[in-house]
C-alpha positions in Angstrom: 0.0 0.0 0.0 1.0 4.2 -0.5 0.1 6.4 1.2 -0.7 10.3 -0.9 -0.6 13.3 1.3 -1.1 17.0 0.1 -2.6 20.3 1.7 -1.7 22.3 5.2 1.4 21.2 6.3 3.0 23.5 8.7 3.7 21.3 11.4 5.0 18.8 9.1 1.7 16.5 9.8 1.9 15.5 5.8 5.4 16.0 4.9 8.9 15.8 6.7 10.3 19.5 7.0 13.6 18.1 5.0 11.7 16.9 2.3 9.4 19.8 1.8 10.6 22.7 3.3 7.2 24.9 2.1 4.0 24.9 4.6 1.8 23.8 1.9 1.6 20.6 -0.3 -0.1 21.5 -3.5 0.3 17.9 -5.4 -0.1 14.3 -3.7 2.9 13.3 -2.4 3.9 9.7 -1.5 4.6 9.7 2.4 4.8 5.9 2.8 4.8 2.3 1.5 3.9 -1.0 3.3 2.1 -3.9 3.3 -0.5 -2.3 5.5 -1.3 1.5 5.9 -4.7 3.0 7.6 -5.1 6.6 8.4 -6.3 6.5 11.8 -7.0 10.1 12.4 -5.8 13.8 10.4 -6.1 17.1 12.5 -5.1 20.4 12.1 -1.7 20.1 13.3 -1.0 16.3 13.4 -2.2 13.0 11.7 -2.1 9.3 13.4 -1.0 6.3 10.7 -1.3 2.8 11.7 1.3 0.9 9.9 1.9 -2.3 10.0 0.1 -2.4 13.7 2.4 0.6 14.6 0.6 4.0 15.4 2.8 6.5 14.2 2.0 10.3 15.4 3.1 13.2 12.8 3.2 16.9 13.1 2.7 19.0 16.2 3.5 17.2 19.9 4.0 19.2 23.3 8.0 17.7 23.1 8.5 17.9 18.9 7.5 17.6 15.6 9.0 14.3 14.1 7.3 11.1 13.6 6.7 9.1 16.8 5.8 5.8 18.0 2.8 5.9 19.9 2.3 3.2 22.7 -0.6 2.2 23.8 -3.5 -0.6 23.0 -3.2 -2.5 20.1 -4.5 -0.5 17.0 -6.8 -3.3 16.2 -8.6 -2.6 19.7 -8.9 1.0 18.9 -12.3 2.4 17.4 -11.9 6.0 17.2 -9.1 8.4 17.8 -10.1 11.7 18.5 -9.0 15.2 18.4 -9.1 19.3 18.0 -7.0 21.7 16.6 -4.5 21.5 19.4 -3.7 18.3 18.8 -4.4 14.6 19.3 -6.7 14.3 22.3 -7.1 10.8 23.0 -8.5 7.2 21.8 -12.2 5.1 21.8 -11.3 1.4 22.3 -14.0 -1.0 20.7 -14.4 -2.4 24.2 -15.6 1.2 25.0 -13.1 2.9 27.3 -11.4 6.1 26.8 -7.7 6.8 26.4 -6.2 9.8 26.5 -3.0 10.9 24.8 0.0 11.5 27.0 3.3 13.6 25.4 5.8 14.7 28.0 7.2 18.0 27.0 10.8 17.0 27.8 10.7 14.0 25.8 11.5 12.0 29.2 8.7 9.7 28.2 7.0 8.4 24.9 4.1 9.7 23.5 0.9 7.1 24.2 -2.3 6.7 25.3 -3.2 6.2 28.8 -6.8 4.4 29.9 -8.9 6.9 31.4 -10.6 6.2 34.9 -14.2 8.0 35.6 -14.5 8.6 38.6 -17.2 6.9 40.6 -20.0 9.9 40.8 -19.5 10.7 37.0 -22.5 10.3 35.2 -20.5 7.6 33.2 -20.4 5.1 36.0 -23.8 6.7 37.5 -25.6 5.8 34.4 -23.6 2.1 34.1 -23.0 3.3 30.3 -20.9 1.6 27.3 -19.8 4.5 25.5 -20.0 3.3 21.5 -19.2 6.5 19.6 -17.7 9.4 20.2 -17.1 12.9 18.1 -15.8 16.7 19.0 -17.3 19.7 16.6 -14.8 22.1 16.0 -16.7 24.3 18.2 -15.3 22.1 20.9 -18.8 20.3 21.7 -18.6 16.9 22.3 -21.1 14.1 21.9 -21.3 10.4 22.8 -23.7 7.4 21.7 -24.2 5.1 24.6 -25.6 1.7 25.1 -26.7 0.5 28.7 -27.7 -2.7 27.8 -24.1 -3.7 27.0 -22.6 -2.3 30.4 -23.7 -4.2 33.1 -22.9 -3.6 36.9 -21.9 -7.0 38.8 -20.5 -7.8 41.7 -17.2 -7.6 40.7 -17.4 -4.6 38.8 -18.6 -3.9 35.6 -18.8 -6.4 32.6 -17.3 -6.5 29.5 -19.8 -5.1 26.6 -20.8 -7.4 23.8 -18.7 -8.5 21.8 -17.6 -7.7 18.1 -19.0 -10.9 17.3 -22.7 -10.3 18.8 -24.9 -8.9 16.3 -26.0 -5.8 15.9 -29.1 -5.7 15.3 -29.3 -7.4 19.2 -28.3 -3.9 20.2 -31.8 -2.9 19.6 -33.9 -5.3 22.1 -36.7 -3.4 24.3 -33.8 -3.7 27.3 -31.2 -1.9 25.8 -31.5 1.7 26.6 -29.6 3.3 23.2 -29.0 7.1 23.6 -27.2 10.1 22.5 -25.2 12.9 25.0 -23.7 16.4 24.3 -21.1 17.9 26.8 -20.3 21.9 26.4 -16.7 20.4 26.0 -14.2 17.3 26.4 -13.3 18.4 29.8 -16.9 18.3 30.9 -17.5 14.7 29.9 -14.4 14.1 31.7 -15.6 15.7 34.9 -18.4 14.3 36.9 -20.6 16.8 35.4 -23.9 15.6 33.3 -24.6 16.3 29.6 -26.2 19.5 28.6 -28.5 16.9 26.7 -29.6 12.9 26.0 -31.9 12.1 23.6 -32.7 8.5 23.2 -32.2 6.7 19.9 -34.8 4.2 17.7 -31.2 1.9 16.2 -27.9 1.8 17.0 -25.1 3.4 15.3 -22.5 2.7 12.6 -20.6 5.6 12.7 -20.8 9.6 14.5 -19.2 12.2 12.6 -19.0 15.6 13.8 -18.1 19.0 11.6 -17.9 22.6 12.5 -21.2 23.5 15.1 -23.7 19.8 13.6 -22.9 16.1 14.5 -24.1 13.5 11.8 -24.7 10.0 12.8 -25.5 6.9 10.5 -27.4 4.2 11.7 -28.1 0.0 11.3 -30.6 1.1 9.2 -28.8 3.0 7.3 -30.8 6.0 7.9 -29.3 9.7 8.3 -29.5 11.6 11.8 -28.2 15.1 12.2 -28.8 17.4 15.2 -26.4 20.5 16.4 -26.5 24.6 16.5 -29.8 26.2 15.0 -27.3 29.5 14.2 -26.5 26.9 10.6 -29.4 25.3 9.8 -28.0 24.5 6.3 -25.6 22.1 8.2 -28.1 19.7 9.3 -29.6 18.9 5.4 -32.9 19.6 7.2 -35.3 22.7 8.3 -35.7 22.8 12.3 -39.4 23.0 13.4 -41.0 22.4 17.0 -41.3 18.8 16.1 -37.8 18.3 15.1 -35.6 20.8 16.7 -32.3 21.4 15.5 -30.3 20.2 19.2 -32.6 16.9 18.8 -31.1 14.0 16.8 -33.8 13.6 13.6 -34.0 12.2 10.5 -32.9 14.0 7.0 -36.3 13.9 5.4 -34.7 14.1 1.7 -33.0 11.4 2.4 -35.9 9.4 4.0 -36.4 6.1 2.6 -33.3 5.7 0.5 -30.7 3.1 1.6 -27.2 5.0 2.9 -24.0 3.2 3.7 -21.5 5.9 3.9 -21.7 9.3 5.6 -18.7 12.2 5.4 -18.8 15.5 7.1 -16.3 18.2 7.5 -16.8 22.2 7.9 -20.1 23.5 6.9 -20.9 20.3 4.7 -22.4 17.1 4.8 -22.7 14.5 2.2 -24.0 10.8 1.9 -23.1 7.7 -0.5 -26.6 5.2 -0.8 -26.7 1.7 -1.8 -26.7 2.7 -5.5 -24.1 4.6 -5.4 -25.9 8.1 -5.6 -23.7 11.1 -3.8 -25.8 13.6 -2.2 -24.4 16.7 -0.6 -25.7 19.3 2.1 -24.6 22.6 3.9 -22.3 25.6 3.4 -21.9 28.7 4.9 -23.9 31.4 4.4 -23.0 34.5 2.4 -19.4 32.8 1.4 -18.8 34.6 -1.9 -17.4 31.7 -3.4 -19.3 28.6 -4.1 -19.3 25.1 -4.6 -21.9 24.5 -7.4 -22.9 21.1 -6.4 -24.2 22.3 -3.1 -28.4 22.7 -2.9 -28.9 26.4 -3.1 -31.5 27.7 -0.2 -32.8 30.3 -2.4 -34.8 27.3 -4.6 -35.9 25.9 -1.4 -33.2 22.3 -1.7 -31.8 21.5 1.4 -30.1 18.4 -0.1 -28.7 18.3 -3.7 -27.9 15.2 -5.5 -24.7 15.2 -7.2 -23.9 14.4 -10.9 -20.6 13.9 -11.5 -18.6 13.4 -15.0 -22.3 12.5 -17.0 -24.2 10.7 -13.9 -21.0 7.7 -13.0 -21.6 6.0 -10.0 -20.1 7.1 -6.7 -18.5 4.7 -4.8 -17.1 7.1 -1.9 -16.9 10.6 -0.6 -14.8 12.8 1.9 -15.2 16.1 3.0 -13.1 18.9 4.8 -13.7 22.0 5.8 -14.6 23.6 2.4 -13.8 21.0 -0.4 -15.0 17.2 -1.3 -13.3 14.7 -2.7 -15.4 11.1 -4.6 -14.1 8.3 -6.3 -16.5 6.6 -8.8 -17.0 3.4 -9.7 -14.4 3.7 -12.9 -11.4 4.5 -10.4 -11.4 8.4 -10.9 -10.6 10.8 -8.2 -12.5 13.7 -8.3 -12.6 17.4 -6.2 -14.6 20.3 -5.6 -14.3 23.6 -2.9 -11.6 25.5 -1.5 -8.1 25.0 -2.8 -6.3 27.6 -0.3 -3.5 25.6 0.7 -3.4 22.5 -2.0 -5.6 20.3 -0.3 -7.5 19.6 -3.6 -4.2 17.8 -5.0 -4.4 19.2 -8.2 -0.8 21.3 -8.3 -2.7 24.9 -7.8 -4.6 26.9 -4.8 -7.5 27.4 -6.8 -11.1 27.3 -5.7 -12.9 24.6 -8.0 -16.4 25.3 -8.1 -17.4 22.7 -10.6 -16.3 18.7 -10.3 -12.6 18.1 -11.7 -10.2 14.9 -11.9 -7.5 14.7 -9.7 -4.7 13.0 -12.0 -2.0 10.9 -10.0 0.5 7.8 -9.9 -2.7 5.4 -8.9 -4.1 6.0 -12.3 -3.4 2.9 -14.6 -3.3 0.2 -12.7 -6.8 -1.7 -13.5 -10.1 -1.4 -13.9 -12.8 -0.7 -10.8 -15.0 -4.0 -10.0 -17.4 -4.3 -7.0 -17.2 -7.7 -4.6 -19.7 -8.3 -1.5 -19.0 -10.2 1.5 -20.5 -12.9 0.4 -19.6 -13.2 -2.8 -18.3 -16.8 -2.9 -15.2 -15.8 -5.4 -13.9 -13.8 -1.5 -13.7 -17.0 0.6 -10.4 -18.2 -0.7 -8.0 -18.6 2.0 -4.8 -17.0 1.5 -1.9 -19.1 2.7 0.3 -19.2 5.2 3.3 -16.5 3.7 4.1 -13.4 3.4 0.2 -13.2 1.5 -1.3 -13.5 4.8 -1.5 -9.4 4.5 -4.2 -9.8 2.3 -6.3 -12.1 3.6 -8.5 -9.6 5.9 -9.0 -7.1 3.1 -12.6 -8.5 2.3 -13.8 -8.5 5.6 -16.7 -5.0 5.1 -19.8 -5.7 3.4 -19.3 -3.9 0.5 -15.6 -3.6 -1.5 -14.7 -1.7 -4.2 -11.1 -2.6 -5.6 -9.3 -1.4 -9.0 -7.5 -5.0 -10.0 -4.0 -5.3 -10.9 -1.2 -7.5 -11.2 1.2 -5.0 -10.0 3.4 -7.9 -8.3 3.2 -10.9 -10.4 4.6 -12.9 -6.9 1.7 -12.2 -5.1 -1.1 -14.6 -6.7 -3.8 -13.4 -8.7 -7.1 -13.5 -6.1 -5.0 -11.4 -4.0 -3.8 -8.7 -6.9 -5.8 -5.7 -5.5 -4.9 -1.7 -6.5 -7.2 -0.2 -3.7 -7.4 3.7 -3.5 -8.1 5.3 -0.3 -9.1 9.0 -0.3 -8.8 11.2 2.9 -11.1 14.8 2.5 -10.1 16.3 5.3 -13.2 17.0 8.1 -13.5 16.7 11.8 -15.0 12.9 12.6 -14.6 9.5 13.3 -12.3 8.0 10.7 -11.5 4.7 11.6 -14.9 2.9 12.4 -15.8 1.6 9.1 -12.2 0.9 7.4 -10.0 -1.7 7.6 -6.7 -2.5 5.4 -7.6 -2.8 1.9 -11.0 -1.3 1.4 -11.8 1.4 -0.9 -12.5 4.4 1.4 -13.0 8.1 1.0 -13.2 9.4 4.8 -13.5 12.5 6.6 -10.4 13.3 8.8 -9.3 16.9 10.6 -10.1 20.2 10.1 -10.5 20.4 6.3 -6.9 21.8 5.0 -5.2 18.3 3.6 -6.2 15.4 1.6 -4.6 11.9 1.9 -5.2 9.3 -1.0 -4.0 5.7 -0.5 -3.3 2.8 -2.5 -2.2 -1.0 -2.4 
């Protein structure tokens, strides 16, 4: 696998300072190449890789700069790590308990992750709650999805939640008690002191994304829930009324009804991949002069647009920053729209895009786009015992999309993926739905850089 980086890099998040000694990246650059690469998180002023099992911390660190080694639980065990523009903040494990990040100024100590211990009158422990998800808007609110059913109090303490094995749709029994929480801020949920809000929920979540003042939540049923500040309306893809406020976790009614299985958020924008590989796009800011054309435009009463891209191609994948989007369709093209300010489109300029354009790059070439499912029989072969074994978990989501190639004729031919990964840059929850090998486009940071990668 590659790993592409361009956009914001002045505290060397993307880029070493000695190989690019400007601030910005204009053009994807490769960073890295291993049998195994997933962008575990991408912030303002640092990014988390997970190579090869390693978690390696770039950019800005209270005691440097340079890449790191970050100890800690295994990166496997870790569902979400987390952050703001200051920085790394800390880690979700799968098994729901929080980690925060630990860097010693001095550089006595290495930089890691260190469980985190409620204390016994916070309203985590008061409530018995499995924490599930977790997000931060980059107005520093911060939101949890809970489960009670799968936190039990025993005698001997608490018990571990249900496994990654148990199904989910078990989650949703009449005894579990699903729910959603807001804190003003991190430190609050870290306190003893209660949410600002809980609404319950009607289905468990797959993912919880948040963006600039809105959190955006995708769930079993692959239905659309957004809920945040009533100051941007356009945010939430949806018109807040009595019924539906805008701080209460609702459905987007355009979407109502159609199948979605990927979500991206980042900035003042929302967007959504369904099950037929439509791309539909919410949000931006009020009175920005400069526009994405893609966007629904309030004036004709949209709140959601959906997207045509290059004639109507399918979309297979979407990421979002702060101001720009990046998809992949179904014949292997990368394509951008938004702000350009400091490269983050790839495209070698600064220039806003408002319209849809290709991103041209070194992954072009290399095959043709096919699409496999889980249980598509030709996906059951067992790879050996070798130096293939690498490959052997890279069907394990529901849905795939891989561009085939034999670009190592000793690896053997069920196992010759070219997979391209694309990073749009927004605040949210990277690492819930991706695993090594899978076609993704996901939101990561505060919407200056993009990251592509490739195997």
């Amino acid at each position: 696998m590659e790993l592409y980086m361009c956009g914001f890099n002045a505290h060397h998040q993307l880029l070493d300072q000695d190989r690019h000694h400007n601030d910005d990246v204009a053009g994807f650059e490769r960073v890295y190449r291993a049998p195994g690469i997933d962008v575990r998180c991408a912030l303002w002023s640092s990014t988390v890789i997970d190579i090869d099992g390693t978690l390696v911390h770039r950019g800005f660190r209270p005691s440097g700069l340079g890449p790191v080694v970050i100890e800690g639980p295994w990166p496997r065990n870790i569902r979400t790590i987390f952050g703001d523009t200051s920085g790394v903040l800390g880690a979700l494990s799968k098994n729901g308990s929080v980690y925060l990040f630990t860097d010693d100024m001095y550089g006595s100590k290495d930089p890691g992750f260190k469980k985190h211990h409620f204390s016994e009158d916070s309203f985590i422990n008061r409530q018995n709650l499995s924490i599930e998800h977790l997000a931060i808007a980059d107005n520093g609110e911060f939101c949890i999805s809970t489960n009670m059913a799968s936190h039990q109090r025993t005698s001997s303490g608490f018990s571990s939640p249900l496994s990654a094995e148990t199904p989910r749709v078990q989650l949703s029994i009449p005894t579990a008690k699903l729910e959603i929480h807001t804190f003003a801020s991190f430190e609050e949920f870290l306190s003893s002191e209660p949410p600002t809000s809980t609404y319950s929920l009607f289905s468990p979540l797959v993912s919880l994304l948040a963006s600039a003042t809105c959190f955006t939540a995708l769930t079993v049923t692959q239905e659309v829930l957004t809920f945040g500040s009533a100051l941007h309306p356009q945010t939430l893809g949806r018109s807040p009324t009595p019924s539906s406020p805008a701080e209460k976790p609702c459905l987007v009614p355009f979407l109502g009804g159609i199948p979605i299985r990927k979500i991206a958020v980042g900035g003042w924008i929302g967007a959504a991949v369904s099950e037929d590989s439509d791309l539909y796009i919410w949000g931006g800011q009020a009175g920005e002069a400069k526009k994405v054309n893609a966007l629904p435009r309030p004036s004709d009463g949209a709140e959601v647009a959906l997207v045509d891209i290059d004639g109507g191609v399918d979309v297979v994948d979407v990421g979002v920053g702060s101001g720009h989007i990046l998809a992949l369709t179904r014949d292997g093209k990368v394509w951008v729209t938004g702000e350009g300010e400091y490269g983050q489109l790839g495209t070698g300029t600064k220039a806003f895009e408002e319209d849809w354009l290709q991103v041209r790059g070194e992954w072009e070439g290399k095959g043709r786009v096919v699409e496999a499912r889980e249980d598509d029989p030709s996906l059951r072969a067992s790879p050996t015992a070798n130096s293939h074994d690498l490959f052997k978990n890279v069907h394990r989501d529901r849905e795939i999309i891989r561009v085939t190639t034999n670009f190592d004729e000793n690896i053997p031919d069920e196992f010759c993926d070219f997979n391209i990964t694309i990073l749009g840059t927004g605040a949210g929850e990277p690492a819930t739905a991706r695993a090594a090998g899978r076609t993704s486009v996901a939101p990561l940071g505060f919407g200056v850089t993009s990251l592509i990668t490739t195997q």
